[in-house]
C-alpha positions as CSV (number, residue, x, y, z in Angstrom):
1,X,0.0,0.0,0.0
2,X,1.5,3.7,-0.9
3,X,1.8,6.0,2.1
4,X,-1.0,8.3,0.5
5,X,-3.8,5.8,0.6
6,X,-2.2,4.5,3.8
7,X,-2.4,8.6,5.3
8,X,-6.0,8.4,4.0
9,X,-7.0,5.1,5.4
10,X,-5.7,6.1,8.9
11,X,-7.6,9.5,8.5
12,X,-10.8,7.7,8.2
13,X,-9.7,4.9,11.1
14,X,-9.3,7.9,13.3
15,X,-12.9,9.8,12.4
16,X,-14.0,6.5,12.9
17,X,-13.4,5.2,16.4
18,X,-13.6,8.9,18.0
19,X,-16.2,10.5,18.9
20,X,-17.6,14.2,18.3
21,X,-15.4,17.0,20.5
22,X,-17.2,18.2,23.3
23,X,-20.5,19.9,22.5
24,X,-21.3,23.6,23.2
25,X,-24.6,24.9,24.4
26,X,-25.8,26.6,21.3
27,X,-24.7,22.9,20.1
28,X,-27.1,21.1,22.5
29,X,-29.7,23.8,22.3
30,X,-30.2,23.3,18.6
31,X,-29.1,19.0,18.1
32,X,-30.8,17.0,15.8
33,X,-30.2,14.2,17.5
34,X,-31.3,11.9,15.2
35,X,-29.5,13.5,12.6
36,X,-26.3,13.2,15.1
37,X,-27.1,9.5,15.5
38,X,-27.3,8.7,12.3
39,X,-23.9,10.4,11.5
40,X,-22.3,8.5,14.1
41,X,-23.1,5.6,13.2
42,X,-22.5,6.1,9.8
43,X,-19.0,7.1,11.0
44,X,-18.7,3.7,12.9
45,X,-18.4,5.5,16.6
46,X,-19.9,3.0,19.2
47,X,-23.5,4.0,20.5
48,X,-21.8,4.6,23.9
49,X,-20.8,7.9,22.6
50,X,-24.0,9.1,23.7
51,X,-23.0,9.1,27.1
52,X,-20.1,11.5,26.2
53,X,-23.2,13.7,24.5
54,X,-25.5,13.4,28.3
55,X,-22.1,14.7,29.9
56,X,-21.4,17.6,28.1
57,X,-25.2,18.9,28.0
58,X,-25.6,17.8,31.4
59,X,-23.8,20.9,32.1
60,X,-26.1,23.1,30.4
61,X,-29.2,20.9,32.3
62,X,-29.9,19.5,28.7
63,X,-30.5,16.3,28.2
64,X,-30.3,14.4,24.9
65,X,-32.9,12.7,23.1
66,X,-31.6,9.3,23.3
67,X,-34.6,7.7,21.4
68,X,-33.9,9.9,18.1
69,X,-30.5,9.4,19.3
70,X,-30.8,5.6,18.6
71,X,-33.0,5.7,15.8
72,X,-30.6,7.4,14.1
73,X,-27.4,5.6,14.7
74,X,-29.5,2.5,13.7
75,X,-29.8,3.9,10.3
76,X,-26.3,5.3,10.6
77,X,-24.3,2.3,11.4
78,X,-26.1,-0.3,8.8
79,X,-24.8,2.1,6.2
80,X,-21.6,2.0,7.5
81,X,-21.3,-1.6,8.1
82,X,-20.6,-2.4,4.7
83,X,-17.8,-4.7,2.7
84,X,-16.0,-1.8,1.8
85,X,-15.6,-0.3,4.8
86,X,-14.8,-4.0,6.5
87,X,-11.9,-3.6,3.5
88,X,-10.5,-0.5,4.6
89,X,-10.4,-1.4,7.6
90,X,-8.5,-4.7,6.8
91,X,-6.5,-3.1,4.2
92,X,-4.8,-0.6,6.9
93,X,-4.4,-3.7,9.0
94,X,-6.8,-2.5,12.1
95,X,-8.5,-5.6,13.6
96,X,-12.4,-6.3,13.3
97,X,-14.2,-3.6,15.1
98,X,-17.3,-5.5,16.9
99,X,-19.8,-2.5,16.2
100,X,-22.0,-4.3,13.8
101,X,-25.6,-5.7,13.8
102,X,-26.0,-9.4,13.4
103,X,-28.3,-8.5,10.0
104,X,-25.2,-6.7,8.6
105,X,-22.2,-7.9,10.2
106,X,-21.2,-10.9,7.5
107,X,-21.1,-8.8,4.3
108,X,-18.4,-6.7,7.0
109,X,-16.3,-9.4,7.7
110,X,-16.2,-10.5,4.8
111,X,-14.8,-7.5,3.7
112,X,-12.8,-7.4,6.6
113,X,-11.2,-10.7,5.6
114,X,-10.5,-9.4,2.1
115,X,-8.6,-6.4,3.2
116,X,-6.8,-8.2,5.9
117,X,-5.8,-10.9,3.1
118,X,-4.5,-8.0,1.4
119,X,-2.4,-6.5,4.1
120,X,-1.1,-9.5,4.9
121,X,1.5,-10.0,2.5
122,X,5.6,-9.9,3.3
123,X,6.5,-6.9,1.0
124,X,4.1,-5.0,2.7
125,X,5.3,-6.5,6.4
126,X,8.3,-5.2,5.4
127,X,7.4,-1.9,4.7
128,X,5.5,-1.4,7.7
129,X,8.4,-2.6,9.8
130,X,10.5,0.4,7.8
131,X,8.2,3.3,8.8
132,X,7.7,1.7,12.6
133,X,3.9,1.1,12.2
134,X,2.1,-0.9,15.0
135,X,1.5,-4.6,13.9
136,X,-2.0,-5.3,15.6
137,X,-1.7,-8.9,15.1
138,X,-4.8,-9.3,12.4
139,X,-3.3,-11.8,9.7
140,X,-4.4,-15.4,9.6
141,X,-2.2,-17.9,10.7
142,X,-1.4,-19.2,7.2
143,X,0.5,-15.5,7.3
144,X,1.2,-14.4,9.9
145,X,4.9,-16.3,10.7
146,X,5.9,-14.8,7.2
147,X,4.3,-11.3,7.6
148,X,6.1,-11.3,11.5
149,X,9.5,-12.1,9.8
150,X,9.6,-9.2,7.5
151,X,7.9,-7.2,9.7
152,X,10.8,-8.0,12.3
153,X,13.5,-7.4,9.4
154,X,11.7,-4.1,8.4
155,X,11.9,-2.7,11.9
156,X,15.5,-3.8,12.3
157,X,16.4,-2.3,9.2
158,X,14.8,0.7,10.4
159,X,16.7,0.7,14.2
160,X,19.5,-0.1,12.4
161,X,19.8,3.0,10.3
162,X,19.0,5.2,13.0
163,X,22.0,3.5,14.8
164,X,24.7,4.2,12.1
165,X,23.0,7.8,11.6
166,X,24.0,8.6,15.2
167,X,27.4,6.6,15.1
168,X,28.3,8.5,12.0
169,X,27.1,12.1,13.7
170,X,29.0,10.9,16.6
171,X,32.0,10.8,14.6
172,X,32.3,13.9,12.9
173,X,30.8,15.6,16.3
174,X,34.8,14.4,17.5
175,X,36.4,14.7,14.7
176,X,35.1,18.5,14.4
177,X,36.4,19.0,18.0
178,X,39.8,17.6,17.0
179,X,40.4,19.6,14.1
180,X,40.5,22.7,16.5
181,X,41.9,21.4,19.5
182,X,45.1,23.0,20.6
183,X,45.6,21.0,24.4
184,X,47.7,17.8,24.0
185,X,45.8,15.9,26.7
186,X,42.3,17.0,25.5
187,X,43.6,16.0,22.2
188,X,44.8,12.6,23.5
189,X,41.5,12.1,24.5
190,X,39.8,13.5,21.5
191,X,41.9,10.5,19.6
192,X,40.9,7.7,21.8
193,X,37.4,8.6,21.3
194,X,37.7,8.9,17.6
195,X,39.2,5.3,17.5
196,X,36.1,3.9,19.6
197,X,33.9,5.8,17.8
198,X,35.2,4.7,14.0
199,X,34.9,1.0,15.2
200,X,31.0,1.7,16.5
201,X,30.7,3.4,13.2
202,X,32.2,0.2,10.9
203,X,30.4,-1.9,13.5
204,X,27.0,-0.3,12.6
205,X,27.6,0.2,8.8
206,X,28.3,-3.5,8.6
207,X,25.5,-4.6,10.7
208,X,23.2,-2.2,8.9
209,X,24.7,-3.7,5.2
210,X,24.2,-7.2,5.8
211,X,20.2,-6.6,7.6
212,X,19.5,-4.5,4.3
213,X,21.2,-7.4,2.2
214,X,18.5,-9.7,4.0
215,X,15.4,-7.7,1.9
216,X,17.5,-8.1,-1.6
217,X,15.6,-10.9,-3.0
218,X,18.0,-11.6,-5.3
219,X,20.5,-13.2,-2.7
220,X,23.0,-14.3,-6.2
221,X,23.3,-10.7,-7.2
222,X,24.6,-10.0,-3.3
223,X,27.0,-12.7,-3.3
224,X,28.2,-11.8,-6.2
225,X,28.9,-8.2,-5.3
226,X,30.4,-9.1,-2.1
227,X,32.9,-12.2,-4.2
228,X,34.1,-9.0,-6.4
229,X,34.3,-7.1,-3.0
230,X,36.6,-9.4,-1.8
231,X,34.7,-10.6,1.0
232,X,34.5,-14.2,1.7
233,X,32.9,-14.3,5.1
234,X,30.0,-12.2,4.6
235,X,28.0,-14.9,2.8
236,X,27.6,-16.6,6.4
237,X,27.2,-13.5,7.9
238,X,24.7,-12.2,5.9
239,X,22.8,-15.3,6.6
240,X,23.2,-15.8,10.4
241,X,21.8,-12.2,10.2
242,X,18.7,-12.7,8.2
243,X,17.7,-16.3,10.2
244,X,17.7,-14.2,13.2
């Protein structure tokens, strides 16, 4: 999934499961609450949220018409208990929202399952692991070990990069300081640290090469590269890195 329809997915996930901002009086003075209902449930908010409705009116010593209230959200939520919604939802990998009447609820799931099915796939694991998204644990056990693995991979990729970003800061931070130093023991110091720091720095640019090897599906083209490179050892380390 691209990160624009994945932006737009989550904007409608969050308009979804959260309710209306606290009403004003003029707000309660004038509701429709049936009208209010019905868009609530049409958004997929729980008919709970009346009680956040009763709160804020209470203040005002107005009380909500929880009978047009309910009539409303009746209408609302069979419009939004549809197969396309149940496949957005799955799609963006959110699990099955019990919100739906028994008269409605299959043609949901089933479009639950769809998107889910859809989520579920490694290259997308991956890529979710990459930008640190929340696994919510929806994929069906004929997927989920693979979509875990990437998903794992992803977000070690990810930690990784961070790691040699900061080792590689870290090292131009000292040698910066070094390049201006005048005192022989501050210096001294200065070039202990450097040393420590270039070996975090190969450390982490190694590690980091040999997890981003692990996504390359074409694992001949990488041994290749690394035979021309010179480097016999990193076939097995390559590999010890991408079983764990």
């Amino acid at each position: 999934m691209n990160r624009f329809l994945f932006a737009c997915v989550s904007m409608l996930l969050m308009s979804t499961f959260f309710g209306c901002a606290t009403m004003s009086k003029t707000d309660c003075e004038n509701a429709d609450w049936r009208a209010i209902g019905y868009n609530e449930g049409g958004r997929g908010i729980h008919y709970s949220n009346v009680a956040r409705h009763s709160e804020s009116c209470g203040k005002y010593q107005i009380t909500p018409n929880e009978s047009a209230y309910r009539q409303g959200w009746e209408e609302g939520i069979r419009r939004y208990c549809s197969s396309d919604t149940g496949y957005r939802i799955g799609v963006s990998g959110n699990p099955f929202p019990n919100i739906c009447p028994a008269d409605v609820e299959a043609n949901f799931l089933a479009g639950w399952h769809q998107g889910v099915r859809r989520y579920c796939t490694p290259d997308n694991a991956l890529q979710q692991g990459l930008h640190g998204s929340t696994y919510q644990g929806v994929c069906p056990a004929d997927s989920a070990d693979a979509f875990q693995d990437y998903y794992q991979l992803g977000s070690d990729v990810r930690r990784s990069r961070a790691a040699h970003e900061y080792a590689e800061k870290q090292l131009a931070k000292v040698e910066q300081a070094l390049a201006v130093e005048k005192d022989e023991q501050q210096r001294h110091q200065l070039l202990h640290d450097l040393e420590r720091l270039k070996y975090d720095e190969e450390r982490s640019e190694a590690n980091l090469i040999g997890l981003e090897a692990c996504m390359d599906t074409d694992s001949y083209d990488t041994g290749f590269s690394d035979a021309l490179a010179g480097k016999p050892g990193r076939a097995l380390e390559i590999a010890g890195l991408c079983r764990n």
